[in-house]
Z-matrix of the N, CA and C atoms (Angstrom, degrees):
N
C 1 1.453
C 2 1.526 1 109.20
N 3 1.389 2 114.87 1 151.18
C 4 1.245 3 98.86 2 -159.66
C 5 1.634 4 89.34 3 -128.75
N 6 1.413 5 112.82 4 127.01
C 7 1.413 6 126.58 5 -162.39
C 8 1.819 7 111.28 6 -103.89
N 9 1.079 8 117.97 7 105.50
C 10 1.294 9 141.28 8 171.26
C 11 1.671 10 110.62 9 -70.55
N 12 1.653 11 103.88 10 108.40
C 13 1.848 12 88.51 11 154.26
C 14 1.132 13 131.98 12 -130.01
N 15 1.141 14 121.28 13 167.36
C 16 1.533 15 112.75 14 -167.65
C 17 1.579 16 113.21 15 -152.32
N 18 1.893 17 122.46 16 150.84
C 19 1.387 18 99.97 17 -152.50
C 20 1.506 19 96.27 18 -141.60
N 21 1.178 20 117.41 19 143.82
C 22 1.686 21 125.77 20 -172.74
C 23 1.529 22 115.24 21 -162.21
N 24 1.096 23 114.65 22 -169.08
C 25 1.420 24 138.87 23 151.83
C 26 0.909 25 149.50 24 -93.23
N 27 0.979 26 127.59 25 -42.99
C 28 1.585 27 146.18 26 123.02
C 29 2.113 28 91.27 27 81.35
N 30 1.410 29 103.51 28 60.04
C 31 1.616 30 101.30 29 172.54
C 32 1.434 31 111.83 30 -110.11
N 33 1.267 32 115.93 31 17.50
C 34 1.637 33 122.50 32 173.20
C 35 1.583 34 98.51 33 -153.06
N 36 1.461 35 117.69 34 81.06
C 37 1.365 36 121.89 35 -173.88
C 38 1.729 37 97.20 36 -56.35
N 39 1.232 38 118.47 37 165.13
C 40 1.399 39 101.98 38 177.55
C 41 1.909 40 96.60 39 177.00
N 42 1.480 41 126.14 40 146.11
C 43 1.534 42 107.33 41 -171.59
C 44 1.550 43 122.57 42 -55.57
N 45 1.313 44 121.48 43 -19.92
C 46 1.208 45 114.40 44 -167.13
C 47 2.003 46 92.84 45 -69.17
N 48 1.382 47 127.90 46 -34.43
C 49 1.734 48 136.38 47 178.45
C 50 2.132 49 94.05 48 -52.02
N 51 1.665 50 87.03 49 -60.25
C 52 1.919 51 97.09 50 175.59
C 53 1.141 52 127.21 51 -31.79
N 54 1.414 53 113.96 52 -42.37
C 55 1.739 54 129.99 53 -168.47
C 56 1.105 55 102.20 54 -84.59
N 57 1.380 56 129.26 55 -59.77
C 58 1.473 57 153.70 56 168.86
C 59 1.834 58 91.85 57 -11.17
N 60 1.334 59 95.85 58 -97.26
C 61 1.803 60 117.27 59 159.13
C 62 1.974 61 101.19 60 -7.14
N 63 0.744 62 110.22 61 -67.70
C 64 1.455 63 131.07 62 -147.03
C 65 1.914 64 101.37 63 -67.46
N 66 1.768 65 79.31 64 -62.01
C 67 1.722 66 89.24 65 -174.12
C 68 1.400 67 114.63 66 -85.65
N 69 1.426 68 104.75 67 -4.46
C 70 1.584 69 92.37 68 161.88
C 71 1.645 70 114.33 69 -87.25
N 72 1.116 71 136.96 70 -16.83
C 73 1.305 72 137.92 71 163.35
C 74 1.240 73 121.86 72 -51.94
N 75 2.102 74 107.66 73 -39.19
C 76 1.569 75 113.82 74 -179.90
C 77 1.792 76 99.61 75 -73.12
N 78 0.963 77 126.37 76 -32.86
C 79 1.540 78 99.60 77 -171.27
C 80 1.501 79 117.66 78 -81.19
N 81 1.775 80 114.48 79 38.30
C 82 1.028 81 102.91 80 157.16
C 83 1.804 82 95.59 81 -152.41
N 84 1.000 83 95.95 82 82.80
C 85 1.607 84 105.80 83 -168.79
C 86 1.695 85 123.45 84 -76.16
N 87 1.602 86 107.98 85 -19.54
C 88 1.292 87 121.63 86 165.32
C 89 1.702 88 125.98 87 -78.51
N 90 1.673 89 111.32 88 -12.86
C 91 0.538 90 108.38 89 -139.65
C 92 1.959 91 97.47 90 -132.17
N 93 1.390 92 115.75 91 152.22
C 94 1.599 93 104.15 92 -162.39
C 95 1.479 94 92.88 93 -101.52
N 96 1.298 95 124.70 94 146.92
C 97 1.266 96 121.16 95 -135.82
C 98 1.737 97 105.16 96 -150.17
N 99 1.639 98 122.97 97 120.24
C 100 1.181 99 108.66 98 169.25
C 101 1.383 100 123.13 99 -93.99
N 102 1.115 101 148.66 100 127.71
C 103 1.578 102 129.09 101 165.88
C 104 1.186 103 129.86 102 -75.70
N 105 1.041 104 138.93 103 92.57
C 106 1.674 105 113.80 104 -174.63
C 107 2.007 106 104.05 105 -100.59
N 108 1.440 107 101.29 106 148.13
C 109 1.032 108 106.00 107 -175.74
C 110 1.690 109 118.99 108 -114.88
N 111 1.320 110 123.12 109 107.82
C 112 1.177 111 110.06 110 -174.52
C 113 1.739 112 116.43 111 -99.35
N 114 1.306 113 102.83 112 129.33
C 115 1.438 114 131.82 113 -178.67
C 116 1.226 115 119.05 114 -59.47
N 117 1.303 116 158.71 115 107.21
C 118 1.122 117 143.21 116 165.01
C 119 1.664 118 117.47 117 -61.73
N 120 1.705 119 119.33 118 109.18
C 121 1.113 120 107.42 119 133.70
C 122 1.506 121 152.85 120 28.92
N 123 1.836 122 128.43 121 51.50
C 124 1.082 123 102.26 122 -167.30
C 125 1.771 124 133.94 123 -55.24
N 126 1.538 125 108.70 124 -34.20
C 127 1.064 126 102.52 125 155.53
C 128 1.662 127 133.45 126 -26.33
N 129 1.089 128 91.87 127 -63.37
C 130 1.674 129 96.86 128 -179.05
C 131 1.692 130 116.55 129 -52.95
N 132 1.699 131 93.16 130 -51.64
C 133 1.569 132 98.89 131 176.91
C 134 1.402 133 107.45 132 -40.72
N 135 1.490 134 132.81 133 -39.32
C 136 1.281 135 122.33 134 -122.07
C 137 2.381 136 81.77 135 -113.85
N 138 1.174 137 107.31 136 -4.65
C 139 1.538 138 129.94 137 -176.38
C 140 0.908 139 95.02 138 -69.69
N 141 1.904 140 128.59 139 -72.63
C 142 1.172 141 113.47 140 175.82
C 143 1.428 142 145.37 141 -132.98
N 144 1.522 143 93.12 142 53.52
C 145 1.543 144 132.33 143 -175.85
C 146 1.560 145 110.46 144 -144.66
N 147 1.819 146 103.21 145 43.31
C 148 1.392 147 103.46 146 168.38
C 149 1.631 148 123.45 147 -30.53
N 150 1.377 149 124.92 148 135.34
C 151 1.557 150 118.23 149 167.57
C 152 1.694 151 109.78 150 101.90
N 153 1.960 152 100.49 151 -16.46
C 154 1.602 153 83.41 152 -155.47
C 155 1.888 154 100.93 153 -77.45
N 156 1.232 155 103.17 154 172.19
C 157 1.441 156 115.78 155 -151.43
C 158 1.827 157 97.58 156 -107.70
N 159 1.193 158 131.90 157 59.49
C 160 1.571 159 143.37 158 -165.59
C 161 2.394 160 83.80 159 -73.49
N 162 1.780 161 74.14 160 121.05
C 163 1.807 162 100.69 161 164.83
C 164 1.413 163 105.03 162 -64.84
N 165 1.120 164 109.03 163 -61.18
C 166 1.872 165 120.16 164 -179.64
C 167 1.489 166 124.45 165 -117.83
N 168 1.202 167 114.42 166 133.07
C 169 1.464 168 118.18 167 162.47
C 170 1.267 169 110.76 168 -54.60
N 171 1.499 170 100.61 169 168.57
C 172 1.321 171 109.15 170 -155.41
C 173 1.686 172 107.73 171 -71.80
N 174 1.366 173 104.05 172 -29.96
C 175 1.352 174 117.82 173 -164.25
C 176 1.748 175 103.83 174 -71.94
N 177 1.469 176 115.90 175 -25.29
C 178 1.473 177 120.57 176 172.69
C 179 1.564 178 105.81 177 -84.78
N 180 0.908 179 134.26 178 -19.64
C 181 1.329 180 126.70 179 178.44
C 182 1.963 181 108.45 180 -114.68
N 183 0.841 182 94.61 181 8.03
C 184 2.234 183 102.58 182 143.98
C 185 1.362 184 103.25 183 -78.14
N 186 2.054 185 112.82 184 -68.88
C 187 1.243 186 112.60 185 -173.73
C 188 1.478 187 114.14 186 -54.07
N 189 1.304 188 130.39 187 -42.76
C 190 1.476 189 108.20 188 178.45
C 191 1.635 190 108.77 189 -76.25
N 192 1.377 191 129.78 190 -23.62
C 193 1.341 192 105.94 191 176.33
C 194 1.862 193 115.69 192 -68.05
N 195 1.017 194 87.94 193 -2.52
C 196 2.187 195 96.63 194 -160.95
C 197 1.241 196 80.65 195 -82.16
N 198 1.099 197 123.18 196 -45.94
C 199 2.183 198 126.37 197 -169.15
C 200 1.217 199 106.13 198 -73.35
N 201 1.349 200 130.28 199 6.15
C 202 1.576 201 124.69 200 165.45
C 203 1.693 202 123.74 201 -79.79
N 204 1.010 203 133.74 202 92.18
C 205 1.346 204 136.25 203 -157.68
C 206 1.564 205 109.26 204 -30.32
N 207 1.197 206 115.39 205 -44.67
C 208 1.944 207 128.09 206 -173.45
C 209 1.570 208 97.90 207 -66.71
N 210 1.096 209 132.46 208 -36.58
C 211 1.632 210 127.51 209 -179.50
C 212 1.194 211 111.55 210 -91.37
N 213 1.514 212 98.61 211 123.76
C 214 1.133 213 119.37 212 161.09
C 215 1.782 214 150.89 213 -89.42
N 216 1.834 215 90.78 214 -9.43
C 217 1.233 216 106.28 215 167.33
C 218 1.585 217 115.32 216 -164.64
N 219 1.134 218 121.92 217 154.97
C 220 1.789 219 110.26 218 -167.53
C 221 1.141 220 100.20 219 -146.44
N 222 1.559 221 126.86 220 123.09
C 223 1.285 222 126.95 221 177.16
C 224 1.906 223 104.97 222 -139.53
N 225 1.090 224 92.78 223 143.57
C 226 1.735 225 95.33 224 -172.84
C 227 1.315 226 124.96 225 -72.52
N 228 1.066 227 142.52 226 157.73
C 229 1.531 228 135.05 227 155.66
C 230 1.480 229 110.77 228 -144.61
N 231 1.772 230 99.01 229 -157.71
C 232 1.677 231 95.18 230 -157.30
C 233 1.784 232 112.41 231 -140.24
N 234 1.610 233 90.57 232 -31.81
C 235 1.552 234 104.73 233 154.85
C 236 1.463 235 124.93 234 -146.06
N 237 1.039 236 113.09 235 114.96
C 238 1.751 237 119.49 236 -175.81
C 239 1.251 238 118.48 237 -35.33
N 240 1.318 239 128.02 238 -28.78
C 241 1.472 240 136.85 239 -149.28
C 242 1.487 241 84.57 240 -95.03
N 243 1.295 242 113.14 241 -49.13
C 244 1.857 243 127.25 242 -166.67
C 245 1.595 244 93.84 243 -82.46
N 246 1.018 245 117.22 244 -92.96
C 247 1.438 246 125.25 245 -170.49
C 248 1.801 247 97.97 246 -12.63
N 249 1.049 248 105.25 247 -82.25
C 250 1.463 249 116.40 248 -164.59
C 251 1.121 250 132.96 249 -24.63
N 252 1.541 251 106.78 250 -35.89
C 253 1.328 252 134.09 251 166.08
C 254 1.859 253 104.43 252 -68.89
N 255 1.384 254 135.15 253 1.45
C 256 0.758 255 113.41 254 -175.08
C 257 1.762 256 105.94 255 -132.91
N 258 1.256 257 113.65 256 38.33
C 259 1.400 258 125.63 257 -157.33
C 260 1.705 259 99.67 258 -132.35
N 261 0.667 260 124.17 259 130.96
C 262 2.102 261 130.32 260 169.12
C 263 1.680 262 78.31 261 -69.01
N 264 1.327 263 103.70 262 134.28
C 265 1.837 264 110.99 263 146.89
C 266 1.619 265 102.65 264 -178.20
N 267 1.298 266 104.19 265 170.61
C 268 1.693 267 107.45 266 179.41
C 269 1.411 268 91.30 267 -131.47
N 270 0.667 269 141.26 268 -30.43
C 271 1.936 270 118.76 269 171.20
C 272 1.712 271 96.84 270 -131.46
N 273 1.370 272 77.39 271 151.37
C 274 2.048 273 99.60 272 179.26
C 275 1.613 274 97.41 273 -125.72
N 276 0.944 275 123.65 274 109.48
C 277 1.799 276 161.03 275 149.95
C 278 1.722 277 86.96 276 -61.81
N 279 1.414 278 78.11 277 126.11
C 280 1.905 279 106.42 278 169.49
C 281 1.599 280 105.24 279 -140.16
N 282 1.264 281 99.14 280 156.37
C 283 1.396 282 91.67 281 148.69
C 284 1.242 283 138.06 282 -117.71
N 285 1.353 284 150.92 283 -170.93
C 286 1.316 285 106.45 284 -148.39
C 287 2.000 286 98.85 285 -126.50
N 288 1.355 287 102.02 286 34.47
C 289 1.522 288 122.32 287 134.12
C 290 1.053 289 137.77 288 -59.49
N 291 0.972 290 88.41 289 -19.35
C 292 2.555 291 115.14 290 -150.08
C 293 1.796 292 81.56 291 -83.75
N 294 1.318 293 125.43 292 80.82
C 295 1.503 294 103.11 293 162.74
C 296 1.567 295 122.65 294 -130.08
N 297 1.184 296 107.36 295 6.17
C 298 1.602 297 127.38 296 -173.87
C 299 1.779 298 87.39 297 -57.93
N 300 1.447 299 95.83 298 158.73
C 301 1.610 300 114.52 299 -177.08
C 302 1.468 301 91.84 300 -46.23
N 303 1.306 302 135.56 301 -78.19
C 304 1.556 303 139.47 302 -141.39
C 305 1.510 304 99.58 303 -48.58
N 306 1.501 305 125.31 304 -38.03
C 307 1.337 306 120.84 305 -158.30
C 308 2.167 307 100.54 306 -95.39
N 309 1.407 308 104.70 307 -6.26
C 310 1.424 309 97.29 308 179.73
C 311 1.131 310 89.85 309 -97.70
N 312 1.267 311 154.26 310 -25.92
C 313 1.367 312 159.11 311 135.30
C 314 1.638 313 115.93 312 2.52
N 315 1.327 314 94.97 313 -62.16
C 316 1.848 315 123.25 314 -157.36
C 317 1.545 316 84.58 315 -95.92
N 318 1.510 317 142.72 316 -31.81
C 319 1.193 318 136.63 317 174.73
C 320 1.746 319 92.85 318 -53.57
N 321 0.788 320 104.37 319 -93.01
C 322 1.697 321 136.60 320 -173.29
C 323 1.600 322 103.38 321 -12.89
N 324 1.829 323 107.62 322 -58.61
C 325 1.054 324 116.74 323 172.01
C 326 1.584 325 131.84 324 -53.15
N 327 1.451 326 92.56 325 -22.53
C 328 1.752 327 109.55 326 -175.00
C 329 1.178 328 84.85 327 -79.70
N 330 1.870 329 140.70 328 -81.60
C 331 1.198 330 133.26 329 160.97
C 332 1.481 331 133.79 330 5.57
N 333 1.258 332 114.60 331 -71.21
C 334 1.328 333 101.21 332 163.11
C 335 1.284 334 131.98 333 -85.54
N 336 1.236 335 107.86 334 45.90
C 337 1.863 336 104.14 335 -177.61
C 338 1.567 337 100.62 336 -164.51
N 339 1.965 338 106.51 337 24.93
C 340 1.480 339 97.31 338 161.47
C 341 1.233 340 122.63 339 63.46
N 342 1.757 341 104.84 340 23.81
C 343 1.917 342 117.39 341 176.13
C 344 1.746 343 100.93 342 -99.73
N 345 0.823 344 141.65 343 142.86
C 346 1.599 345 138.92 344 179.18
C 347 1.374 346 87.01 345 -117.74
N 348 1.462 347 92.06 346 122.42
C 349 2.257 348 124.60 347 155.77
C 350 1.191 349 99.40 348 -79.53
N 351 1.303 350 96.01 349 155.09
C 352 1.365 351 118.80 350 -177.80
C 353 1.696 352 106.85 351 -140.32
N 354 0.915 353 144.23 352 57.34
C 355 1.861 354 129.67 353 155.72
C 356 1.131 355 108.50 354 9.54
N 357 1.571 356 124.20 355 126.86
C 358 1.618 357 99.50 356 155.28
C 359 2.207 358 84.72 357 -134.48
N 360 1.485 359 92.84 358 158.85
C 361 1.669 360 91.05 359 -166.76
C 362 1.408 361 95.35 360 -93.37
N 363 1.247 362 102.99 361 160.73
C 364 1.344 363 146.19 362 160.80
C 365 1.359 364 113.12 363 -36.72
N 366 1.720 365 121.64 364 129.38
C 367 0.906 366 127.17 365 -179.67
C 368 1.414 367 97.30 366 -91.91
N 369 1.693 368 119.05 367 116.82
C 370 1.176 369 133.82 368 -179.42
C 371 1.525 370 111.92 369 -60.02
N 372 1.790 371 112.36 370 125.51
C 373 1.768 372 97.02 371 165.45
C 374 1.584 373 108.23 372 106.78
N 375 1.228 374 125.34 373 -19.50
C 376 1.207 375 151.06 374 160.59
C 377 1.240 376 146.82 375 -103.81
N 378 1.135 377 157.70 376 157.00
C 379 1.592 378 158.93 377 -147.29
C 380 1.272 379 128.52 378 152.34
N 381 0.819 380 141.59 379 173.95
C 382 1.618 381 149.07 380 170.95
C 383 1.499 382 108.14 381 -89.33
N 384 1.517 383 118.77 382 -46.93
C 385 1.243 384 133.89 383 -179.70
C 386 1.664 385 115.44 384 -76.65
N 387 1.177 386 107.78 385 -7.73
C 388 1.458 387 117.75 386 178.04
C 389 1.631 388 94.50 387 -89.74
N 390 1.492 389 106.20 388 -49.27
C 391 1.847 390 103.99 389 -167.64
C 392 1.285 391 106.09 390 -65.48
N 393 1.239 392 113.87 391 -39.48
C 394 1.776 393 111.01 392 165.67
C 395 1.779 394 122.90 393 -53.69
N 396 0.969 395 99.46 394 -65.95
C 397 1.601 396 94.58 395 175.60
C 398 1.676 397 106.03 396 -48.92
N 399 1.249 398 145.45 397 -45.30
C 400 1.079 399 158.88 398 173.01
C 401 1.455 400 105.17 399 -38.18
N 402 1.539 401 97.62 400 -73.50
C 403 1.707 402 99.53 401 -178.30
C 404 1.463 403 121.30 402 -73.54
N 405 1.449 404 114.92 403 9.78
C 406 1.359 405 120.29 404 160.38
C 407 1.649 406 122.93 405 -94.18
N 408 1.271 407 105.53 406 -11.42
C 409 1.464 408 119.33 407 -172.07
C 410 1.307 409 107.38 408 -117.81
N 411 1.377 410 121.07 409 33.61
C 412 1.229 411 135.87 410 170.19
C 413 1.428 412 134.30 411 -110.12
């Protein structure tokens, strides 16, 4: 079985997070497929994104990522670069936002250790940062 992971925040679940889930499953269509989804940590978020304003703890936004039909398993972490290294998987799904040091880090790391990335794009028209500005202008 060939185990897919992939790593976010996921504090404004929303379809463009859904598709994500979805279309990373299609690019391996021959093939039986686990997803695991790793959660970021609100703690951590909150380490070095003093002030930020998290809808759900972390532990409510596992349970809604676990209720997404395409995931198959969800476990939290705290830094991508670190974490990652500590997860069973054969491909790591990004999206191709993901570019802060930690995640060219966890690229690199997949690289040298014979993990294949995969990009998957952006659900156009959507964001987390869009639903925020939104629900402030309401």
């Amino acid at each position: 079985m060939l185990k897919i992971l992939t790593f976010g925040v996921y504090d404004m679940l929303h379809i463009g997070h859904i598709l994500l889930f979805k279309h990373i499953k299609e690019q391996f269509p021959d093939q039986e497929c686990k997803l695991i989804v790793a959660v970021q940590d609100s703690d951590c978020i909150l380490k070095y994104k003093p002030g930020t304003k998290m809808v759900y703890s972390t532990e409510e936004r596992m349970f809604m990522v676990s209720a997404v039909r395409w995931v198959d398993e969800v476990v939290t972490y705290n830094d991508v670069d670190v974490d990652i290294q500590k997860i069973d998987f054969d491909v790591f799904a990004k999206g191709p936002d993901q570019q802060h040091a930690g995640f060219q880090r966890a690229v690199a790391w997949c690289e040298a250790n014979g993990k294949k990335v995969v990009t998957i794009p952006r659900t156009e028209g959507i964001s987390s940062t869009m639903l925020r500005e939104y629900s402030k202008n309401k």
